[in-house]
C-alpha positions as CSV (number, residue, x, y, z in Angstrom):
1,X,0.0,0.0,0.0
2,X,3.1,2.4,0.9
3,X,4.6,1.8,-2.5
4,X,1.2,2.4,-4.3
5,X,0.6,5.7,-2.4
6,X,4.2,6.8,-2.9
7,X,3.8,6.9,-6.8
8,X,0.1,8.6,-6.8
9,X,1.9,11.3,-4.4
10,X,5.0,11.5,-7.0
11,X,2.6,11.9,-9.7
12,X,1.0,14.8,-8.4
13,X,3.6,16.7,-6.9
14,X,5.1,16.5,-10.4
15,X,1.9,17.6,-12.4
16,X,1.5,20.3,-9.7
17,X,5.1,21.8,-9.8
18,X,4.8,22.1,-13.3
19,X,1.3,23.6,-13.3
20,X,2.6,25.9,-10.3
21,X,5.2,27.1,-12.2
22,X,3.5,28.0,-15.6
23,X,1.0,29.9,-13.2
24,X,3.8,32.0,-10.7
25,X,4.5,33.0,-14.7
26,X,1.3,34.1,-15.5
27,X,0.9,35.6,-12.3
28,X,4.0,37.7,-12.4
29,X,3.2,39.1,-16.0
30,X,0.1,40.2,-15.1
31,X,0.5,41.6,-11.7
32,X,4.1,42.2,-12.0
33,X,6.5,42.2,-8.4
34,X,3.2,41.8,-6.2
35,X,1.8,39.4,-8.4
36,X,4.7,37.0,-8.3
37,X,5.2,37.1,-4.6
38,X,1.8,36.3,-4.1
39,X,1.7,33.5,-6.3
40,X,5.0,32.4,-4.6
41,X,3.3,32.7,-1.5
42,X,0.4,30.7,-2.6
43,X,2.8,28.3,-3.9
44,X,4.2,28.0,-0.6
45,X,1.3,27.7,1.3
46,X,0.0,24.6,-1.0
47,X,3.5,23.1,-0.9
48,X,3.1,23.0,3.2
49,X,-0.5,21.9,3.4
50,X,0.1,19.2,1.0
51,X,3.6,18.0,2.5
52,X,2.2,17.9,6.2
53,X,-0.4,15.5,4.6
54,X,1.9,13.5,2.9
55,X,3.8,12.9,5.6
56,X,0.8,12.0,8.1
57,X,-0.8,9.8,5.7
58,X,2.7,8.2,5.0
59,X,3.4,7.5,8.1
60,X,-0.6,6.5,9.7
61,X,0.4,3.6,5.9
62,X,2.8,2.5,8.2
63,X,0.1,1.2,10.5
64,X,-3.0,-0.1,8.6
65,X,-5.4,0.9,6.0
66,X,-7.3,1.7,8.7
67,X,-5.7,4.4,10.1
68,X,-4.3,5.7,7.1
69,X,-8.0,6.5,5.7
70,X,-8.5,8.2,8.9
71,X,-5.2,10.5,8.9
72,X,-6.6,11.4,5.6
73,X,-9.7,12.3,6.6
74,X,-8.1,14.2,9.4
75,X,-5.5,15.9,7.5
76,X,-7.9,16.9,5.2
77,X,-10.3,18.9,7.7
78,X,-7.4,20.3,9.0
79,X,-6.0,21.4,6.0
80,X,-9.1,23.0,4.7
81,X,-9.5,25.3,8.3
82,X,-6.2,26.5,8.3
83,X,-6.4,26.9,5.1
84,X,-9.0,29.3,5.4
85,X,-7.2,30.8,8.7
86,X,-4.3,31.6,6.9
87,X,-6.2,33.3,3.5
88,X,-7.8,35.4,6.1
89,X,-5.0,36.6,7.9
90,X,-2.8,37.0,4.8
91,X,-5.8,38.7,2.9
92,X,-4.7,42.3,4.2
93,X,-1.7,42.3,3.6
94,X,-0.2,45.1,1.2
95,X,3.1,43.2,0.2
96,X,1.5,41.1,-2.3
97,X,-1.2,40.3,-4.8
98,X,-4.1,38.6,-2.8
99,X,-6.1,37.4,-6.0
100,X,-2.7,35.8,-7.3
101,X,-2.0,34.0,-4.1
102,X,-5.9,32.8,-4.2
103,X,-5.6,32.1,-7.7
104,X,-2.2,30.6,-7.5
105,X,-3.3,28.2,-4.6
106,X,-6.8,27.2,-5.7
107,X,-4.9,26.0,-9.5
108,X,-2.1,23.8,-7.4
109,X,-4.6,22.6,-5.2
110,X,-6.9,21.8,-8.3
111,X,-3.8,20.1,-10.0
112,X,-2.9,17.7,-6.9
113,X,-6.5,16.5,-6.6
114,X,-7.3,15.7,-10.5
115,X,-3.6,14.1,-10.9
116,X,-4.4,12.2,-7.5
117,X,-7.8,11.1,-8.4
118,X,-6.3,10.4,-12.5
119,X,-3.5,8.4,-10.7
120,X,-5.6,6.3,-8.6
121,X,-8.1,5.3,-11.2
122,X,-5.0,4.4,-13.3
123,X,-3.3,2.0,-10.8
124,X,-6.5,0.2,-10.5
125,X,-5.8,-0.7,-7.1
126,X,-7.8,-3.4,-5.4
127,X,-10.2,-2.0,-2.8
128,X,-10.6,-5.6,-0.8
129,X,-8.0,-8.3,0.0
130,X,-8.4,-11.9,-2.1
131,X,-6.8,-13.7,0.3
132,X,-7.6,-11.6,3.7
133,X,-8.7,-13.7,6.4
134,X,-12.4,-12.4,7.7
């Protein structure tokens, strides 16, 4: 299971970094020195959510199935409040572009989930054990 969730992560941190790059570009073109620090910013924030998730759900692998659906469904609570915490305490800030960081974070974090979900359909991964005992 470790292995199998190891390559969807790989997968979508690769699709994201590129998508998250061509989109820091965009960003800084059209809103110039703000613009790219809030996309960088936005970047950042992603890349931190994300990674604490990966490594909580890596390591609850570790244990069982069990417990590694249920560090996901943690994580991912948890992620989406602080999440929101942080957008609202960075939202008045003056040193960068808010919309590109909100722009910049909702495209990476739209990237990880599709290549997740695209990965995970692709694996076709069996959902029950064959030969589990009952």
């Amino acid at each position: 299971m470790m292995a199998i969730y190891g390559r969807v992560v790989r997968r979508a941190a690769a699709l994201t970094a590129v998508v998250a790059a061509v989109t820091v570009a965009v960003c800084a073109a059209l809103g110039g020195g703000k613009g790219l620090f809030g996309a960088l910013v936005g970047v950042a924030i992603v890349t931190a959510f994300f990674g604490i998730s990966v490594l909580v759900v890596g390591r609850a692998a570790r244990i069982s199935p069990h417990v590694m659906m249920a560090a996901a469904m943690i994580s991912y609570v948890v992620k989406i409040i602080g999440f929101a915490v942080v957008m609202i305490l960075l939202g008045r800030s003056t040193a960068f572009n808010g919309r590109m960081l909100g722009f910049t974070a909702l495209v990476c974090i739209l990237a990880w989930g599709a290549a997740e979900v695209v990965t995970a359909i692709r694996l076709k991964v069996l959902y029950v054990d064959p030969d589990g005992d009952r």
